[in-house]
N, C-alpha and C positions, 0 to 999 in steps of 0.2 A: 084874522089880521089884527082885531084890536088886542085879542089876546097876549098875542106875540108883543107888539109894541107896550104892551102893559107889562111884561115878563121885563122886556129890555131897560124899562125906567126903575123898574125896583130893583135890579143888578146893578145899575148907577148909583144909585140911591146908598145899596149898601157898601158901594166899594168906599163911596165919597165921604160916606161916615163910619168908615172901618165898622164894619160889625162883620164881615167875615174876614177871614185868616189870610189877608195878605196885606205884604209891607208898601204902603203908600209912604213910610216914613224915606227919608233919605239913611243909604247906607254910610254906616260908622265905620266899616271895616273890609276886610275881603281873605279868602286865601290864600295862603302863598304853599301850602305843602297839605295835602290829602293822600294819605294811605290806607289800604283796606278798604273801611267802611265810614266814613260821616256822616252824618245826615244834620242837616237844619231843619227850620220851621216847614217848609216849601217839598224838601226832600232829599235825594244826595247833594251833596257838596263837592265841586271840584274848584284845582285851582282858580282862581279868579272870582271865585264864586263870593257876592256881599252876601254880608252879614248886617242883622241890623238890631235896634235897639228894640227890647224885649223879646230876640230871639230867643231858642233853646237848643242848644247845640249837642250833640249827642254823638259817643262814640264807640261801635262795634268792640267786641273784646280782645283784637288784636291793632284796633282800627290807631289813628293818627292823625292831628290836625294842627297846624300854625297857624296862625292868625295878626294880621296889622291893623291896627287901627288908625286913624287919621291924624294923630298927633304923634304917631312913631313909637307905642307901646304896643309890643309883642307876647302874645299867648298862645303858649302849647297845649294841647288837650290829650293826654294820654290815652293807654285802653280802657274800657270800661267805665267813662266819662260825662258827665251830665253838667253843664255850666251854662245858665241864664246871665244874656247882656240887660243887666239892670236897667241903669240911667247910663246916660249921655249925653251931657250939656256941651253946648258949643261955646267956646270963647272967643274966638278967631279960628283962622283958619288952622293955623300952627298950633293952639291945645284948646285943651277943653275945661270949663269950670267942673264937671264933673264926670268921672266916670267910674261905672260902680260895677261887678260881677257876683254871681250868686255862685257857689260853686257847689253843687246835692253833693255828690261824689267823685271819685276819681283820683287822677294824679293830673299835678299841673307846673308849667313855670311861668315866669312873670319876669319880663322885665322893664322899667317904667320906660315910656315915652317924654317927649320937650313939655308936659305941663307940669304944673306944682305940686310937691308931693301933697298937698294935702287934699289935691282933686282926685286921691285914688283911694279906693276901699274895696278889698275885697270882703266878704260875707259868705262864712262856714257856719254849719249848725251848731260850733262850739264857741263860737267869738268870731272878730273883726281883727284883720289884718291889715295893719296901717303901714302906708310906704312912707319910705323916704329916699326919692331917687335910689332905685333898688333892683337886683334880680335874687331872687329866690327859688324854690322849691316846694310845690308843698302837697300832702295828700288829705283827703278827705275820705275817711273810712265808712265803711255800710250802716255801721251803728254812731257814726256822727262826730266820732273820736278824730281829731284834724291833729298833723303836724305838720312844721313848717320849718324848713333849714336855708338859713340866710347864705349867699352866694357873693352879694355885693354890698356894698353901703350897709345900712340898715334898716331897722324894721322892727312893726309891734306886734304885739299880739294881746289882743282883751276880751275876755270873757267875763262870765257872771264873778270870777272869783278873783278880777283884778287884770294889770297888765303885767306883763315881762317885756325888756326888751332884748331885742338880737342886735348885737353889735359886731360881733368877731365873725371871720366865715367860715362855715360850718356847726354854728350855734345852730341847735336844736331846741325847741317847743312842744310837745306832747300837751294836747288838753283835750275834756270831754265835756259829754254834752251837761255833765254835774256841776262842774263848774272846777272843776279839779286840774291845775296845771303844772306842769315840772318847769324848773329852774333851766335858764339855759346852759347845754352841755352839749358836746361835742358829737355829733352824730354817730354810730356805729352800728355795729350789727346786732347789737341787744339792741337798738330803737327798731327795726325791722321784726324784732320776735315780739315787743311789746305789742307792735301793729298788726300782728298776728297775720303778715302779710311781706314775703320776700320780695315780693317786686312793688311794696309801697313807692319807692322811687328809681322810677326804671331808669331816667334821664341818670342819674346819677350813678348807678349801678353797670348802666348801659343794658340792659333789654330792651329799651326802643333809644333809637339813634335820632337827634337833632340837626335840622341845617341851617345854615345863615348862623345870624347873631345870635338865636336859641344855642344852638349849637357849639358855637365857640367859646362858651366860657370853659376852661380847661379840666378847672378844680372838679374832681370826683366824690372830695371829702372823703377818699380810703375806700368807698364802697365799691369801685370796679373790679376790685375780684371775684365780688360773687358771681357773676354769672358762668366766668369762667370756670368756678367752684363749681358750680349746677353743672356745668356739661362736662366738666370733668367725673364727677362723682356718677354718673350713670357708666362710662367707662371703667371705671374701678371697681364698681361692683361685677361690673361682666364679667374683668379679668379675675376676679377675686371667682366668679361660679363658674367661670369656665374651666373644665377637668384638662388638669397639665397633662402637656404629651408625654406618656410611657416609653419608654427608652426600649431598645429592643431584645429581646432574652438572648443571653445569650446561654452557648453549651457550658453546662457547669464543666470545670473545669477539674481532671482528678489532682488530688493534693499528692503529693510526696509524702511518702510516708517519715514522720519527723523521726531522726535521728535521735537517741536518748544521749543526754553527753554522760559521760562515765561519769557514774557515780565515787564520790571525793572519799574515802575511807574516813571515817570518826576517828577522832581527836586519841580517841579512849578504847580501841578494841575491847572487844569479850576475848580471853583468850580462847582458843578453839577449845573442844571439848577433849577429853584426855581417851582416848582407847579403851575398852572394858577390855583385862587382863583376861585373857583365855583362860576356860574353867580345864579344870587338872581332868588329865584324861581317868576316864576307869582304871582301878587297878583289874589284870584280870584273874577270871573268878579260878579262884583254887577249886580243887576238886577236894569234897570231903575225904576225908582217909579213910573214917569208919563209912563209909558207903562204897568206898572201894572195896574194904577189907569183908564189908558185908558181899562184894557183887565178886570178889575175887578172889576172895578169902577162901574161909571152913564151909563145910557144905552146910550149912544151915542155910547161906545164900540160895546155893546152888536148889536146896528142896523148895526153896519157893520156888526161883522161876523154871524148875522143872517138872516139879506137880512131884505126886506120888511115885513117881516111878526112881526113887533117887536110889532106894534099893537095889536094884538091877546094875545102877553104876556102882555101889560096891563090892556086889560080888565078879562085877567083871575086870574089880580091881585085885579081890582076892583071887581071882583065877591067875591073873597073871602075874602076881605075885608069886602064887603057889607054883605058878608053871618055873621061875623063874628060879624059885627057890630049890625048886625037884631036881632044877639042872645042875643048880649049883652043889647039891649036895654031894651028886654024883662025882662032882668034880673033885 
């Protein structure tokens, strides 16, 4: 028993002198729009839900959160978000002599509430941005590098290496943790690649959407077509790898056979070629006379081609001779 009662005085003890982790402070703020995921100091955060001074507010990497504070200064907290409520001094009811924000990382907007601009400070790891009755834009990179695009009125920006200010809307600020900062210019999509990060400002590009008075400021500063860029560009490449439909074969088809068109005669003919004159016919062959007179002649023909027996034929010439002569004599 005395146990107990002794447990129950030192849990008094230390609520009443805050040494453990909750807000005896009164809440600054509350709020108005959770998505996804938030968490505060205590654990999720829903609508309604206070915020209080020296919270640390944190947000899932798709997650979302708006927030009101009690003098009517509103803060968005993007995805991937870490933002400490610094100080917060009361003035009256209606503002505050101070209220200060830590912001580690993230994307954020800002737009000031009914106190004085000079009760407001935000604190990046690259410098301090000073209000002046203002809405803004700004990101806080992993490696510490902050920019900041002015929306409304204006705004400073100071670091180790001096200040700039934003006056025009859509001035842009680029500084690091070296103390290195660019001149104000015109926001674009080469400040996105410098940031080495396309969705550095989603409000503005629209990857996450705004409601209420976050939300209504109209100006985009040009960057709302990236995202429609983003979701178009994954369709374009599909159409681009998707293999076109084939048409369907058809039967080849036989050709006609092409007509030659008559050929045009030259200018210039060769004349045609001339006839080879017919060669003279044979004269024909005379018969030698001395081989007649040899084959039909004297009988020296005759002894050849009758051999030795040529004899015989003259005396069967003299027989009939003699016979012929016998008769005649008689006659």
């Amino acid at each position: 028993m005395f146990r107990f009662c002794g447990a129950v005085a030192a849990g008094l003890v230390l609520v009443l002198f805050g040494l453990v982790p909750a807000f005896s402070a009164e809440p600054v703020g509350q709020a108005t729009l959770i998505r996804t995921e938030v968490t505060g100091q205590t654990g999720a955060l829903v609508v309604r839900s206070p915020v209080h001074r020296d919270e640390r507010i944190r947000t899932s990497r798709s997650g979302l959160g708006q927030f009101i504070f009690k003098d009517g200064t509103k803060l968005a907290v993007g995805a991937g978000s870490t933002v400490v409520i610094d100080k917060f001094v009361y003035d009256d009811s209606a503002s505050v002599k101070r209220l200060s924000i830590k912001a580690a990382k993230g994307t954020f907007r800002w737009i000031s509430g009914n106190s004085k601009s000079s009760a407001y400070s935000i604190v990046t790891p690259a410098g301090t941005i000073g209000v002046r009755g203002t809405a803004f834009d700004f990101y806080v990179g992993p490696n510490g590098t902050t920019a900041i695009v002015l929306l409304n009125g204006s705004a400073s920006f100071c670091g180790p290496g001096g200040c700039k200010q934003l006056q025009r809307q859509c001035d842009c600020v680029i500084a690091t943790r070296g103390g290195r900062m660019t001149d104000p210019s015109r926001v674009n999509r080469s400040t996105l690649t410098t940031l080495s990060n396309s969705r550095a400002l989603p409000f503005l590009s629209g990857d996450q959407q705004l409601s209420g008075a976050l939300g209504g400021i109209r100006t985009t500063c040009g960057l709302a077509s990236l995202r429609q860029d983003r979701q178009e560009r994954p369709q374009r490449q599909e159409r681009q790898e998707r293999p076109a439909p084939q048409a369907p074969q058809q039967a080849p088809q036989q050709q006609a056979p092409q007509q030659q068109a008559p050929q045009t005669p030259p200018d210039n003919p060769d004349p045609p070629d001339k006839p080879d004159k017919p060669d003279k016919p044979d004269k024909p062959h005379k018969p030698d006379r001395h081989h007649d007179r040899d084959h039909h002649g004297r009988g020296h023909h005759d002894r050849d081609h009758r051999g030795h027996g040529g004899g015989d034929d003259d005396g069967d010439r003299d027989r009939r001779h003699g016979h012929r002569g016998r008769g005649g004599g008689n006659n």
